[in-house]
C-alpha positions in Angstrom: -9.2 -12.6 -1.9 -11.9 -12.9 -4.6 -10.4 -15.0 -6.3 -8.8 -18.6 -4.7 -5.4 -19.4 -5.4 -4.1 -22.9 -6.7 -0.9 -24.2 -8.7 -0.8 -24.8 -12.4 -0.8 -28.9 -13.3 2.1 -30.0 -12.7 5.1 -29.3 -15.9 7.5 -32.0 -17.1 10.4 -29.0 -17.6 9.9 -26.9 -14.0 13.0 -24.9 -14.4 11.8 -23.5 -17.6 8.4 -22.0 -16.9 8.1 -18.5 -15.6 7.3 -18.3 -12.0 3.7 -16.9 -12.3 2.7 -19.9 -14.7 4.1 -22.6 -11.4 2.1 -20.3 -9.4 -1.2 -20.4 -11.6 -4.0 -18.4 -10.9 -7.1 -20.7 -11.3 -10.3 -19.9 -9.7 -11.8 -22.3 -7.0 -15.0 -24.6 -6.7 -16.7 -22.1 -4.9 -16.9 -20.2 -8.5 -15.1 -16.5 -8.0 -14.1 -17.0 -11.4 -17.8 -16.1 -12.4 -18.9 -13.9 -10.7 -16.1 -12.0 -9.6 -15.9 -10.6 -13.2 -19.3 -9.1 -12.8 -18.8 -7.6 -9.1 -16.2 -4.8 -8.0 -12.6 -5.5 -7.0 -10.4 -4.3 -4.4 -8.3 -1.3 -6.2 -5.0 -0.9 -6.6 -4.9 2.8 -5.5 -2.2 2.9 -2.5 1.1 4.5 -3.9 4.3 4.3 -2.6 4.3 6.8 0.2 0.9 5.7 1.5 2.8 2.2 1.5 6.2 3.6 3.1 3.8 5.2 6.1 1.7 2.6 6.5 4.8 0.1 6.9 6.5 3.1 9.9 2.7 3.8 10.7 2.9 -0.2 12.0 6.6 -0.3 13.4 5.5 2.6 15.6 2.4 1.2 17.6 0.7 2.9 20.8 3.3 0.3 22.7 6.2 2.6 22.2 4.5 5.7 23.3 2.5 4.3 26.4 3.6 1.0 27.3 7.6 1.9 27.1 7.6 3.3 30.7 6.5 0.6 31.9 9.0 -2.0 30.2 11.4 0.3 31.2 10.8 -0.3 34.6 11.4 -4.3 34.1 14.4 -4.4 32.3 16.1 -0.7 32.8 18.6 0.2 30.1 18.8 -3.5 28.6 15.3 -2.5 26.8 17.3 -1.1 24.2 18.6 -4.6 23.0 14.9 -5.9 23.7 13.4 -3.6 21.0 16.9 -4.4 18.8 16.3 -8.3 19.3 12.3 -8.3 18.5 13.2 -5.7 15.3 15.4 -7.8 14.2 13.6 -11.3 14.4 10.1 -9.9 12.4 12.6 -8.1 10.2 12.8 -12.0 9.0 8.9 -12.7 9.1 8.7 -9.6 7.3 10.9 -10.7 4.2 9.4 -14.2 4.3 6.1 -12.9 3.5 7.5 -10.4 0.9 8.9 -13.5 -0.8 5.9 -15.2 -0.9 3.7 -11.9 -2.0 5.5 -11.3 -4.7 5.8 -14.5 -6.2 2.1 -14.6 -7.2 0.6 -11.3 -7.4 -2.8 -12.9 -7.0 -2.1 -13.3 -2.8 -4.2 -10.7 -1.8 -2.7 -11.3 1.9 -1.0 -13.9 4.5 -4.2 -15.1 5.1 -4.3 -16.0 1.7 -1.4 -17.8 0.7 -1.4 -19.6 4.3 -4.4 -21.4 2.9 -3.3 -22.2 -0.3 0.0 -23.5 1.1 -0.8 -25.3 4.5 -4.7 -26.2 2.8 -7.9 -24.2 3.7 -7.6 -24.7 7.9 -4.8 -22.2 7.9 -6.6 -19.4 5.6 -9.5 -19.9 8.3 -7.3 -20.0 11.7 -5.0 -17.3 10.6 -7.5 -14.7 9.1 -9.7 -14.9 11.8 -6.9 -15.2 14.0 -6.0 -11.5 12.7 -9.3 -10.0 13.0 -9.5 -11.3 16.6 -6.0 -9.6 17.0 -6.8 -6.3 15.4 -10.2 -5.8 17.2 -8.3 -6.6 20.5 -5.3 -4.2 19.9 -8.4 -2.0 18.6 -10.1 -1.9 22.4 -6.3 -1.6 23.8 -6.0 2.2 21.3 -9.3 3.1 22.5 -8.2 2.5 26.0 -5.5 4.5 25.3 -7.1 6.9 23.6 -9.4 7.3 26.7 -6.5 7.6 28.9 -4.9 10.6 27.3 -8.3 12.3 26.8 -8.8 12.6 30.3 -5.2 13.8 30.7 -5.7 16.4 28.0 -9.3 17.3 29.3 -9.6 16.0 32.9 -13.0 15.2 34.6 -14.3 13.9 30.7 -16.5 11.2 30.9 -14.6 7.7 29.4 -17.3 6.6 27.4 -17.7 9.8 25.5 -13.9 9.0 23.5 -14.7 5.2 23.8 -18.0 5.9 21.8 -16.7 8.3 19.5 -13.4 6.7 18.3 -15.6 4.0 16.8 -17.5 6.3 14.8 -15.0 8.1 13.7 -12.7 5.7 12.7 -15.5 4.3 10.3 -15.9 8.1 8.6 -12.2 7.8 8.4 -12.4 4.0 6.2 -15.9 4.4 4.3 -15.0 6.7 1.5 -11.8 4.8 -0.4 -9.1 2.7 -0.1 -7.0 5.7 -1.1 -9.0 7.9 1.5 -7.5 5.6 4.5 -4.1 6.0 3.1 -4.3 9.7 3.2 -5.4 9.3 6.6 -2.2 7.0 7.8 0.2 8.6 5.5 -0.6 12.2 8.1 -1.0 10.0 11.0 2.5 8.7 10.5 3.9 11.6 10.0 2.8 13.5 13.1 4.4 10.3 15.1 8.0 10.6 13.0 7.9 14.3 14.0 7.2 13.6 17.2 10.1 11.3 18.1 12.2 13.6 15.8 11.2 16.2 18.2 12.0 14.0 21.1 15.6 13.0 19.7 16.7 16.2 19.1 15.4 17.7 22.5 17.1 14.9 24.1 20.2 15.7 22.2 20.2 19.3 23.3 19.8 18.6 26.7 22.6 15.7 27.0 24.5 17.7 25.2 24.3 21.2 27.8 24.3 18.8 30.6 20.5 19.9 31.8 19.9 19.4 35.5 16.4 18.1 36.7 14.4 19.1 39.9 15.9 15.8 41.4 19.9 16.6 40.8 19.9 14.3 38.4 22.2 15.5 34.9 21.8 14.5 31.4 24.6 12.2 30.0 24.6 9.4 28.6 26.3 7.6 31.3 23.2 7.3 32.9 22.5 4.1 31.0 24.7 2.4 32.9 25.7 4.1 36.1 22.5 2.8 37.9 23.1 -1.6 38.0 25.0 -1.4 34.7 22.4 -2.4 31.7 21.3 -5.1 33.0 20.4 -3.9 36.9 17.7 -6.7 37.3 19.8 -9.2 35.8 18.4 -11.7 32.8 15.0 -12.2 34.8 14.3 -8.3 34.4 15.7 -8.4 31.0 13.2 -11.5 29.8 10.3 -9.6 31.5 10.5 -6.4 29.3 9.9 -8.8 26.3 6.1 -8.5 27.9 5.1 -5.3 26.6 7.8 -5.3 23.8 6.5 -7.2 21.7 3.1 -5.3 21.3 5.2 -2.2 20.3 5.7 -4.0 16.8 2.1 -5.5 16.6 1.0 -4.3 13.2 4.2 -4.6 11.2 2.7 -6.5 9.1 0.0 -4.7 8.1 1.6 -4.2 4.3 0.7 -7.4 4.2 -2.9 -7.0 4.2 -2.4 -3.9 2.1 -1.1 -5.6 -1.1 -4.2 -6.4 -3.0 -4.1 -2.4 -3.2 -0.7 -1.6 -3.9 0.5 -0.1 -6.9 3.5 -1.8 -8.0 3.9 -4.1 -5.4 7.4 -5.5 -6.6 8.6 -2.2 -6.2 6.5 -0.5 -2.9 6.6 -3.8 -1.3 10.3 -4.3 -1.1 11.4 -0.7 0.1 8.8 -0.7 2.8 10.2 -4.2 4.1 14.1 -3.3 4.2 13.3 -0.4 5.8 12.2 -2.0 9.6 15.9 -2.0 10.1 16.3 1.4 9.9 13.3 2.3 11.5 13.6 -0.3 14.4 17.0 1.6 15.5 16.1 5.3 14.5 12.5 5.6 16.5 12.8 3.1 19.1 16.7 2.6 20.1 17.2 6.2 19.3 14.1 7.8 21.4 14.8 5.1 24.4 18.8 6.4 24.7 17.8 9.7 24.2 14.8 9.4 27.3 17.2 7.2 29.7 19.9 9.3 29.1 17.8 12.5 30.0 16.0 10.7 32.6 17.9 7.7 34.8 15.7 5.1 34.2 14.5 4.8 38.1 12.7 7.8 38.2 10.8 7.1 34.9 6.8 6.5 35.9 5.7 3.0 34.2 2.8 4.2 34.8 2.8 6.9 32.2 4.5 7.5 28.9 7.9 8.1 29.0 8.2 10.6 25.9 5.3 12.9 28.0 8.1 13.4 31.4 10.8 14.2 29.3 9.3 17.6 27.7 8.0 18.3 31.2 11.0 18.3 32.2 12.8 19.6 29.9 10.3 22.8 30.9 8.4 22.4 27.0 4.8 22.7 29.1 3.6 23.4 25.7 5.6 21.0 23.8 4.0 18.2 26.6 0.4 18.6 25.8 1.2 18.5 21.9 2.8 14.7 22.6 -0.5 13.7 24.4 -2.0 14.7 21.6 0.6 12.7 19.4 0.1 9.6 21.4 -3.4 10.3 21.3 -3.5 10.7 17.6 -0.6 7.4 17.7 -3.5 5.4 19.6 -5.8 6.4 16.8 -3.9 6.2 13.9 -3.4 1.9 15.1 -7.3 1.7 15.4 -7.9 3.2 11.7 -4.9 0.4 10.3 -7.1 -2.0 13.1 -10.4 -1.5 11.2 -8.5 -0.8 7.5 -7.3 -4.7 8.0 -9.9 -6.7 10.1 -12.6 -5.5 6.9 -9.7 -6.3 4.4 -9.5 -9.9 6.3 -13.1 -10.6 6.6 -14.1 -9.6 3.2 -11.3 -12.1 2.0 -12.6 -14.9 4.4 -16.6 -14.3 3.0 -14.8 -15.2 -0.2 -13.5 -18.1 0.4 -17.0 -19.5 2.6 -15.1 -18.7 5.9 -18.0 -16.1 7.2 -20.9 -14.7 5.5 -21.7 -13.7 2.0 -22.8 -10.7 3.2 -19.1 -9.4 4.1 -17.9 -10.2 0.9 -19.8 -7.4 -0.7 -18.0 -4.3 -1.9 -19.3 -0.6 -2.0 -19.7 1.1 -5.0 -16.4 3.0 -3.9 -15.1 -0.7 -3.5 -14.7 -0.7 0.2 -16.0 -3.4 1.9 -18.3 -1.5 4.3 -20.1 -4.4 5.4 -17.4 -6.2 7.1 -16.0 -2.4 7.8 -19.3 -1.8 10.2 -19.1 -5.4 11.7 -15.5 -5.0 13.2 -16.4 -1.3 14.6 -18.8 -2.9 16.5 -16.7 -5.1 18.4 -14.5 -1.9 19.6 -17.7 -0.9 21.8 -15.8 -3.9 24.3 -13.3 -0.7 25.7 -16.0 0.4 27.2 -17.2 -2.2 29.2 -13.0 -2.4 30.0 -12.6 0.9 31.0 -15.0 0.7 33.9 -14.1 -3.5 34.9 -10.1 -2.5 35.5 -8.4 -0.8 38.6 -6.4 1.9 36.0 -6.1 2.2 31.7 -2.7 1.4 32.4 -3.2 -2.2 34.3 -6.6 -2.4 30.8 -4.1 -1.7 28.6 -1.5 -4.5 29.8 -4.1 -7.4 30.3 -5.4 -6.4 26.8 -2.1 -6.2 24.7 -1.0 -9.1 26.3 -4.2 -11.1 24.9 -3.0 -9.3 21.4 0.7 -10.4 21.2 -0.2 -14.0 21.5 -2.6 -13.6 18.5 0.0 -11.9 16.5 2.5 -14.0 17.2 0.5 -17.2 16.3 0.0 -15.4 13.2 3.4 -14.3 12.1 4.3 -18.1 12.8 1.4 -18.9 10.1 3.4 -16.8 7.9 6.9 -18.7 8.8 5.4 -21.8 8.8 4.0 -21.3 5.4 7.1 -19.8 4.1 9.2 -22.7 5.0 6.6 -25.3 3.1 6.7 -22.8 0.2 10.6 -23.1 0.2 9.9 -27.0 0.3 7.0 -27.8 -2.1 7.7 -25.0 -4.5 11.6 -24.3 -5.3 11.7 -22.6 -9.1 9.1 -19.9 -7.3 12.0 -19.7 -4.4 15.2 -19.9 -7.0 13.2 -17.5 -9.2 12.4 -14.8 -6.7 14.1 -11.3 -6.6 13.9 -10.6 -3.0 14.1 -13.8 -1.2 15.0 -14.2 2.6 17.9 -14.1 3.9 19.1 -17.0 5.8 15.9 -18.8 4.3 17.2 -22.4 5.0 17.0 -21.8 8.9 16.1 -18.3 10.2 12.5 -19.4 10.3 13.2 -22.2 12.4 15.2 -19.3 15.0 12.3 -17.1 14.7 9.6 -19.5 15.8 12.1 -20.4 18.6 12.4 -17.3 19.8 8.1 -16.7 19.5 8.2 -20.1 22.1 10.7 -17.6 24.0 7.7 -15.0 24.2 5.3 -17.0 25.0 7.5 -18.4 28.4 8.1 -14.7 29.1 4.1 -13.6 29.0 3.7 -16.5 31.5 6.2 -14.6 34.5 3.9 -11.7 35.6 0.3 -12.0 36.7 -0.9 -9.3 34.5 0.5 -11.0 31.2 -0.1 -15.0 32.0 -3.9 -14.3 31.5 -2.8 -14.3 27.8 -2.0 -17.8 27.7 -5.5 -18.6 29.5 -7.6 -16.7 27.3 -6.1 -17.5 23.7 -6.5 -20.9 24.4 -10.1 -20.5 24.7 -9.7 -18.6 21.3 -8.7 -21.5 19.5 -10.9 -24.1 20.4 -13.7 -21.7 19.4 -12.6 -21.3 16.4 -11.5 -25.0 15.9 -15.1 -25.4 16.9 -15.9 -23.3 14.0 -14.1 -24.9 11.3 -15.2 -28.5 12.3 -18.8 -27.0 11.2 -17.7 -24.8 8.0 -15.2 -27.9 6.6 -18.6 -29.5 6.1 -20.1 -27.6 3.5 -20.0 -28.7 0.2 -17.9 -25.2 -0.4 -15.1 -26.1 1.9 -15.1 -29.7 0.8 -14.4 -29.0 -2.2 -11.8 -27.0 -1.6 -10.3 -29.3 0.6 -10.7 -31.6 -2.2 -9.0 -29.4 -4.5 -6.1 -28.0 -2.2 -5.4 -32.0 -1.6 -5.1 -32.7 -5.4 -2.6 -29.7 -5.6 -0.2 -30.7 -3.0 -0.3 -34.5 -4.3 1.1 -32.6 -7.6 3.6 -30.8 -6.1 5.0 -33.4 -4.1 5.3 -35.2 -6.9 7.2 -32.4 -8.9 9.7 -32.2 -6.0 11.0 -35.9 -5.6 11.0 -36.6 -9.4 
């Protein structure tokens, strides 16, 4: 985001200028042009596997591994078609914000091209928005990670991992770009071989019709012996949406990756139209496998679901490993956490949206600056650790706060993809990977966000979502009413407004 990103003036001939030229790529009033020639840029050094892991790095979030049991327990076996439905609706936001990406390489991120297209406002909401969302899913991992520290090393004092992840994760990001990646791409691994493992344990045992301490045997009739799929009916089935939806909270993080992508029209894509495969291999897959092993009444909500099923399959060994995978699942969210809240505040100092300062880069260009300002904010677990009754009831109240905020943004994204589709159609006609049903898919995906949102508000523990991100916004509404007023922002707003006049123009000649 060093550089602002506008449309060319507007061309007599549309159809026959090359997509980058309708695009443009002219620097703002706030001068990046000048001296961002002079300072260091964000580098392209993120290959394709360090994308391809950091895109299943995101589908798998600390909500499969520790909040599963417990939406399991809402909506039994019909969780299944709850992960399948959610995969598949952000499989849409996904593509729409691959479209737009890619057709002006100069987007550094979502953040970005929702202010170019919806005017400055919606840079400021939505990348704030994101950090907001990242440093909250960032105290829910170091609850987690708290959790399963005591579990692994009981009688530990919560502070001591609450204090440490922090400082760790900021070793982890300091270095380079290319230093996080190596980080993820290991992280990600460890959690494919874990639900690898899990799968093909689960296989064996279904398969040799294992009998648990409790009678119960493995077969895959026990997804629907119990109340069928649906045993609490379409109330129980709405309620696991709840925790659900945190599960995929970081999807979009190549997103915020692409201003250091190598060959983004060719990393981007793959990673994108891959959720589909992912979506039913690691969560539909490990689910079937765990109910099937496990009827789904005995399974504890209060605990992860993927830890009972090697203890019971007699892998004591095997058990302690996954703590430490969901352990090292927890952390491996934070690091993409504190990787894309500096990414999103050194692209908001930028454009004037929070101080200079953060939109300094290192030496090893990595903006440590706004790096150490979000690690600070992570400090909040502890003070949550010690104000709730259990992690597990911390961890709800908290990802509930953080699937509001990601929601709102991947409706940003929709909303700006469906003015882009408007206001600029040779960038639309000319793209390579456009979205599929782009003429009304965004319209069902934002319905189905208003969905979510009347689900959070059913259970105590999720409603105090919709009280607290309310507050969010008119902070930050209070915000922008003061930075709109700066000559900076005025200008822009100036210049953003003489942009759209031009391209509504273009469109109804």
């Amino acid at each position: 985001m060093s550089e602002r990103i506008t449309t060319a003036a507007p061309a007599t001939a549309e159809s026959d200028i090359a997509p980058s030229e309708i695009a443009g790529t002219a620097a703002s009033a706030h001068g990046a042009s000048g001296a961002g020639s002079r300072e260091p840029h964000l580098a392209r050094a993120l290959g394709n596997r360090h994308i391809q892991l950091l895109a299943i790095g995101g589908a798998i979030g600390t909500g499969l591994f520790m909040g599963s049991g417990k939406t399991i327990s809402l909506a039994g076996p019909s969780v299944i078609f709850v992960y399948m439905i959610i995969g598949f609706m952000l499989f849409f936001v996904m593509r729409a914000m691959g479209e737009i990406l890619l057709s002006n390489l100069n987007y550094k991120s979502f953040s970005d091209f929702a202010g170019d297209l919806l005017g400055p406002w919606a840079g400021f909401f939505t990348g704030w928005s994101y950090w907001f969302f990242w440093v909250v899913t960032g105290v829910a991992d170091i609850v987690a990670i708290s959790g399963y520290v005591d579990k692994l090393a009981p009688g530990t004092p919560l502070w001591i991992p609450a204090l440490l992840t922090p400082v760790v994760l900021v070793l982890l990001n300091l270095p380079t770009v290319k230093a996080f990646g190596e980080a993820e791409f290991w992280f990600a691994i460890i959690k494919v071989v874990a639900i690898v493992a899990l799968i093909a344990t689960g296989a064996i045992m279904i398969a040799t019709h294992f009998t648990s301490p409790n009678g119960a045997v493995a077969n895959l009739a026990n997804m629907w012996n119990d109340g069928g799929m649906f045993p609490h009916g379409m109330f129980g089935f709405i309620l696991g949406f709840q925790i659900a939806i945190f599960a995929f909270a970081g999807i979009e993080l190549v997103g915020t990756a692409a201003a250091e992508t190598k060959d983004p029209e060719k990393n981007l894509p793959r990673a994108i139209n891959s959720i589909p495969v992912r979506v039913l291999l690691f969560y539909v897959g490990a689910l079937v496998v765990i109910m099937a092993v496990n009827p789904w009444r005995t399974i504890d909500p209060a605990s992860s679901p993927f830890i009972g099923m090697f203890t019971l399959a007699g892998l004591g060994i095997a058990a302690v490993v996954i703590n430490l995978v969901v352990l090292t699942s927890a952390a491996s969210s934070a690091n993409s956490g504190i990787y894309s809240t500096s990414r999103m505040i050194y692209g908001l100092a930028q454009d004037g949206n929070a101080p200079k300062a953060f939109g300094k880069l290192s030496s090893r260009k990595v903006p440590q600056n706004a790096l150490l300002f979000s690690c600070i904010f992570l400090l909040a677990g502890l003070v949550l650790l010690y104000a709730g009754d259990s992690v597990i009831g911390a961890f709800t109240i908290v990802t509930s706060v953080a699937s509001v905020l990601t929601m709102f943004v991947w409706s940003m994204i929709l909303i700006s993809y469906i003015v882009f589709r408007r206001r600029r159609p040779a960038l639309h006609a000319a793209s390579k990977f456009k979205m599929p049903g782009s003429a009304f898919m965004p319209y069902v995906v934002l319905a189905f966000f208003v969905f979510m949102l009347v689900a959070l508000a059913q259970a105590d523990d999720t409603r105090l979502a919709l009280f607290v991100a309310p507050i969010w916004f008119l902070l930050l509404g209070a915000a922008w009413h003061f930075n709109r007023k700066t000559p900076l922002q005025q200008a822009r707003i100036v210049e953003w407004q003489a942009v759209r006049t031009e391209e509504v123009a273009r469109t109804t000649v």
